[in-house]
C-alpha positions in Angstrom: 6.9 -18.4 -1.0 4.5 -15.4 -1.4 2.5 -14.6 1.3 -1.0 -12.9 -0.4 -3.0 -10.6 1.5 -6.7 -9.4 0.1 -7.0 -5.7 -0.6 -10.5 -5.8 1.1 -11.2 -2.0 -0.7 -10.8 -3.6 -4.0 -11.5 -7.5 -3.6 -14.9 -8.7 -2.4 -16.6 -5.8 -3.4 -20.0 -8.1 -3.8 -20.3 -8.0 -0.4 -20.8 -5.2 2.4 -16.9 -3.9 3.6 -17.2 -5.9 7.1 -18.6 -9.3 5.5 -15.2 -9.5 3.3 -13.1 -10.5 6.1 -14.8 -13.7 5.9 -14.9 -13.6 2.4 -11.1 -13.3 2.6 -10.5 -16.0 5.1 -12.7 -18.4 3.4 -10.7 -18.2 0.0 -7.4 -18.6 1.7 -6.0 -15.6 2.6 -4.1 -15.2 6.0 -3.6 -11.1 5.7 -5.3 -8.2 4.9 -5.1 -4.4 4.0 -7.4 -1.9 3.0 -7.2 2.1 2.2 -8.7 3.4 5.7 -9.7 1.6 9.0 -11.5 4.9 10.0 -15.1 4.7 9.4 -15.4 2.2 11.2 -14.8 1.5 15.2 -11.4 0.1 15.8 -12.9 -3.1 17.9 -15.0 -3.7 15.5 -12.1 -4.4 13.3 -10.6 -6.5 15.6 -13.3 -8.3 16.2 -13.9 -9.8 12.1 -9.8 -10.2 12.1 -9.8 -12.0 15.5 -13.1 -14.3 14.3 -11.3 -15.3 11.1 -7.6 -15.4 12.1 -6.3 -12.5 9.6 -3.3 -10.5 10.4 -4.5 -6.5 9.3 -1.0 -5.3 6.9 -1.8 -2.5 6.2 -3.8 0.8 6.1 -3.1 4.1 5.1 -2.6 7.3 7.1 -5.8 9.7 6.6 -5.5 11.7 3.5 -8.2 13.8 3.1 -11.3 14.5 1.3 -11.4 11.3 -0.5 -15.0 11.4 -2.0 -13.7 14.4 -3.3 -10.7 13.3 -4.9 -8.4 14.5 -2.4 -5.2 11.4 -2.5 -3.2 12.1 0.8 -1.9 15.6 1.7 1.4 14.8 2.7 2.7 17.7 0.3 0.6 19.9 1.3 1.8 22.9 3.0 -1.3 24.3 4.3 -2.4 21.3 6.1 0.6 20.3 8.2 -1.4 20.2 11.3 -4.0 18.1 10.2 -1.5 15.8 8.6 0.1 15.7 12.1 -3.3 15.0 13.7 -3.6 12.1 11.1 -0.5 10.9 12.3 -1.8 10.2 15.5 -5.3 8.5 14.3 -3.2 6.1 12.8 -1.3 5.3 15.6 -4.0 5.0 17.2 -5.8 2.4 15.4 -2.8 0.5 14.3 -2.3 -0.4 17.7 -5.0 -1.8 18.1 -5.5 -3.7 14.9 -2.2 -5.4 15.3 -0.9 -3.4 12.0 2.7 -3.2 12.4 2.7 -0.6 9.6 1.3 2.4 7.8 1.5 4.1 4.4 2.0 7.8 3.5 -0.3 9.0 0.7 1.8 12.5 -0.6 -0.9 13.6 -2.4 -2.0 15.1 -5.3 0.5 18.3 -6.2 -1.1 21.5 -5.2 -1.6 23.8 -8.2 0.8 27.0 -8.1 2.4 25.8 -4.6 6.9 26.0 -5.7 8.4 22.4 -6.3 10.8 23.4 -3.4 8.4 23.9 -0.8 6.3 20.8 -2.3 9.1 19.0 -1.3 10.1 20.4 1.9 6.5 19.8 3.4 6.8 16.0 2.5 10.3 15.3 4.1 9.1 17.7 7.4 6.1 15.5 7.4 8.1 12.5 7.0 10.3 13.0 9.7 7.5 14.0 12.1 5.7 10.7 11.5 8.7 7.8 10.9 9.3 9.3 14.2 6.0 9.5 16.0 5.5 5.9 14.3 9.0 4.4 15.6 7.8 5.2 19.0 4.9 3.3 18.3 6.7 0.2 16.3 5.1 1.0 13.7 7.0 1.2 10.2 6.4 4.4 7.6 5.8 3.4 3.9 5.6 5.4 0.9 4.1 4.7 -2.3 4.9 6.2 -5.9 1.6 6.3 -7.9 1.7 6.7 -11.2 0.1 9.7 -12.7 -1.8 8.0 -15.4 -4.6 7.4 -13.2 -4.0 10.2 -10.2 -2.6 12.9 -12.4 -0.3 15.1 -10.7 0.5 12.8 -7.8 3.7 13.7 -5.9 5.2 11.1 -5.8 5.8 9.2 -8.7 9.0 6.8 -9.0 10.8 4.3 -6.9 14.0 6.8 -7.5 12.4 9.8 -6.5 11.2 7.6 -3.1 14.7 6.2 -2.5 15.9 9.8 -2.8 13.4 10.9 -0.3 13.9 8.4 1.9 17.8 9.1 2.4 16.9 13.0 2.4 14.4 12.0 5.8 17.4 10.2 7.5 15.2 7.7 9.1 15.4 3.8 9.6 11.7 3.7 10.1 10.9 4.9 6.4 10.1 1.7 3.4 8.7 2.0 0.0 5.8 0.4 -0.9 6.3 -0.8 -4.0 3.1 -1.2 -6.3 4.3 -4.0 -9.3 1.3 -2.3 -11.2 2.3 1.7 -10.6 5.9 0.8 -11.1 5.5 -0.5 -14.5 3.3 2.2 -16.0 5.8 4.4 -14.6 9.3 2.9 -15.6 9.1 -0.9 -15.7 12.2 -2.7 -14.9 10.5 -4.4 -12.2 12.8 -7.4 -11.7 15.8 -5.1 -11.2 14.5 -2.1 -9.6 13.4 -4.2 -6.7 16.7 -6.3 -6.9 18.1 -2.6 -6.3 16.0 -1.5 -3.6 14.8 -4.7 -2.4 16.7 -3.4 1.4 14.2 -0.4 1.1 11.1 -1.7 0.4 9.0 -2.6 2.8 5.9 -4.1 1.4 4.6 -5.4 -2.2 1.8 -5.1 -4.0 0.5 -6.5 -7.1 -2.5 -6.1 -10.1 -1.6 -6.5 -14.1 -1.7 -4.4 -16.8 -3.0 -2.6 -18.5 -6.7 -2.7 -16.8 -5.0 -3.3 -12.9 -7.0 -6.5 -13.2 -5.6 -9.6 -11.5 -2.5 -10.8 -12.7 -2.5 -13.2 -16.1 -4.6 -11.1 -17.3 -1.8 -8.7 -18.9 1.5 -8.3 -19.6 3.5 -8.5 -16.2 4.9 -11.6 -16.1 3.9 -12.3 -12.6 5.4 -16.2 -12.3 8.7 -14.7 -13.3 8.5 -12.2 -10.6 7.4 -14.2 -7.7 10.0 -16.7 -8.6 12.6 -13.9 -8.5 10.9 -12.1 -5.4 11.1 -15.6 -3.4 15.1 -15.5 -4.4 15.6 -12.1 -3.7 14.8 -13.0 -0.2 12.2 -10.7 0.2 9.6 -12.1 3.0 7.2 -10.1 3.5 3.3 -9.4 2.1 2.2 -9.0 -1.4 -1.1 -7.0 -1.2 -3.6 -7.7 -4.0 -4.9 -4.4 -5.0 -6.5 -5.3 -8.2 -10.0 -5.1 -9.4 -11.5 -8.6 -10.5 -12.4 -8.8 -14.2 -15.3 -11.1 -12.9 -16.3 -11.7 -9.3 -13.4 -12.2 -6.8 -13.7 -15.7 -5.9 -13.9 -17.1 -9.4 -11.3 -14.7 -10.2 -8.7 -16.3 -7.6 -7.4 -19.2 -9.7 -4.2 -17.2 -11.0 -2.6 -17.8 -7.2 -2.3 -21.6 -8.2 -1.7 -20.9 -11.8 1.2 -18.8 -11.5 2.1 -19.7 -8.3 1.8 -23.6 -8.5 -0.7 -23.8 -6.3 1.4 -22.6 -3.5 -0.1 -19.1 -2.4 
């Protein structure tokens, strides 16, 4: 049975960012995620997951400039040390939000930086934090993006990730698997995640085209969760989609397509 968790940057944007952990509990959900805990004080955090009984899933690693359209510098070699400094952050507050794991932005490709030392930095950066985040217990998850919307994102397919992932030699390292990024990309969900269903660490979901909630396009989402619940894959689905309407009258696909299960 899926087990939904609200992408609080994307869903419940009606309402201020620390008022949608309510908003979140009251429609059901159990887990959340969201881009970046850092703005805010940690306990404070805690404190709206503890009130409402949500478990956080996930957050990102810091990466960079976002209001100025920086998406993760993981490839980066000029900014190893800050990556590494990240690292730590992250740790930090995933401790104590309870958030068992963490995902890797690589970033948008720097312009006239070689392919070979492109990839070098990421699998050096990798290594440094699937380690540094073992120690922790915390897992390492890295997402291909497609680069429709972020043009020039690293990384960009489940195959390029797997790759990656074998080249980092490291049992704390999982895809994240976005349903939505993966079928702009290459499609072939069903079987690609049949295929690397041992590597992937977390799910998330939105339709397309739009990213809107699913039903609204042309994944056919109660095929896949059917499938997903046979694969045997147990863990969280995140719901990074943006509502074609407001979020709460937006929620009916979960019994629609689901059966009134989610």
């Amino acid at each position: 049975m899926p087990k939904f968790a609200a992408n609080l940057t994307m869903l419940f944007n009606e309402v201020a960012f620390l008022d949608r952990f309510e908003a979140a509990a009251r429609a059901g959900f159990k887990g959340v995620e969201y881009l970046f805990p850092y703005a805010w004080p940690a306990t404070q955090l805690v404190d709206q997951l503890d009130r409402h009984g949500l478990t956080q899933v996930l957050h990102n690693l810091p990466a960079g400039d976002w209001a100025a359209g920086e998406r993760g510098i993981a490839c980066h070699p000029d900014r190893v040390g800050e990556f590494q400094d990240g690292v730590a952050l992250a740790i930090e507050y995933a401790r104590t939000l309870g958030c068992e794991q963490v995902n890797c932005l690589a970033g948008i490709a720097p312009i006239g930086v070689a392919a070979e030392t492109l990839h070098d930095t990421f699998v050096a950066n990798l290594r440094f934090a699937a380690d540094k985040l073992k120690t922790a217990g915390i897992r390492l998850l890295i997402e291909p993006i497609n680069t429709f919307d972020i043009p020039a994102f690293y990384l960009n397919r489940t195959a390029q990730a797997a790759a990656i992932q074998d080249e980092v030699g490291s049992d704390n390292l999982f895809i994240q698997y976005d349903l939505y990024h993966a079928q702009r990309m290459e499609g072939e969900l069903a079987n690609t995640i049949a295929k690397h269903l041992p590597r992937i660490g977390h799910l998330q979901l939105a339709d397309n085209p739009g990213r809107n909630e699913p039903g609204t396009g042309e994944i056919n989402y109660p095929f896949l969760f059917d499938f997903i619940d046979r694969a045997g894959y147990d863990g969280w689905i995140g719901c990074e989609y943006k509502p074609k309407g407001s979020t709460a009258a937006g929620l009916s696909w979960i019994a629609a397509l689901t059966g009134g299960r989610g």
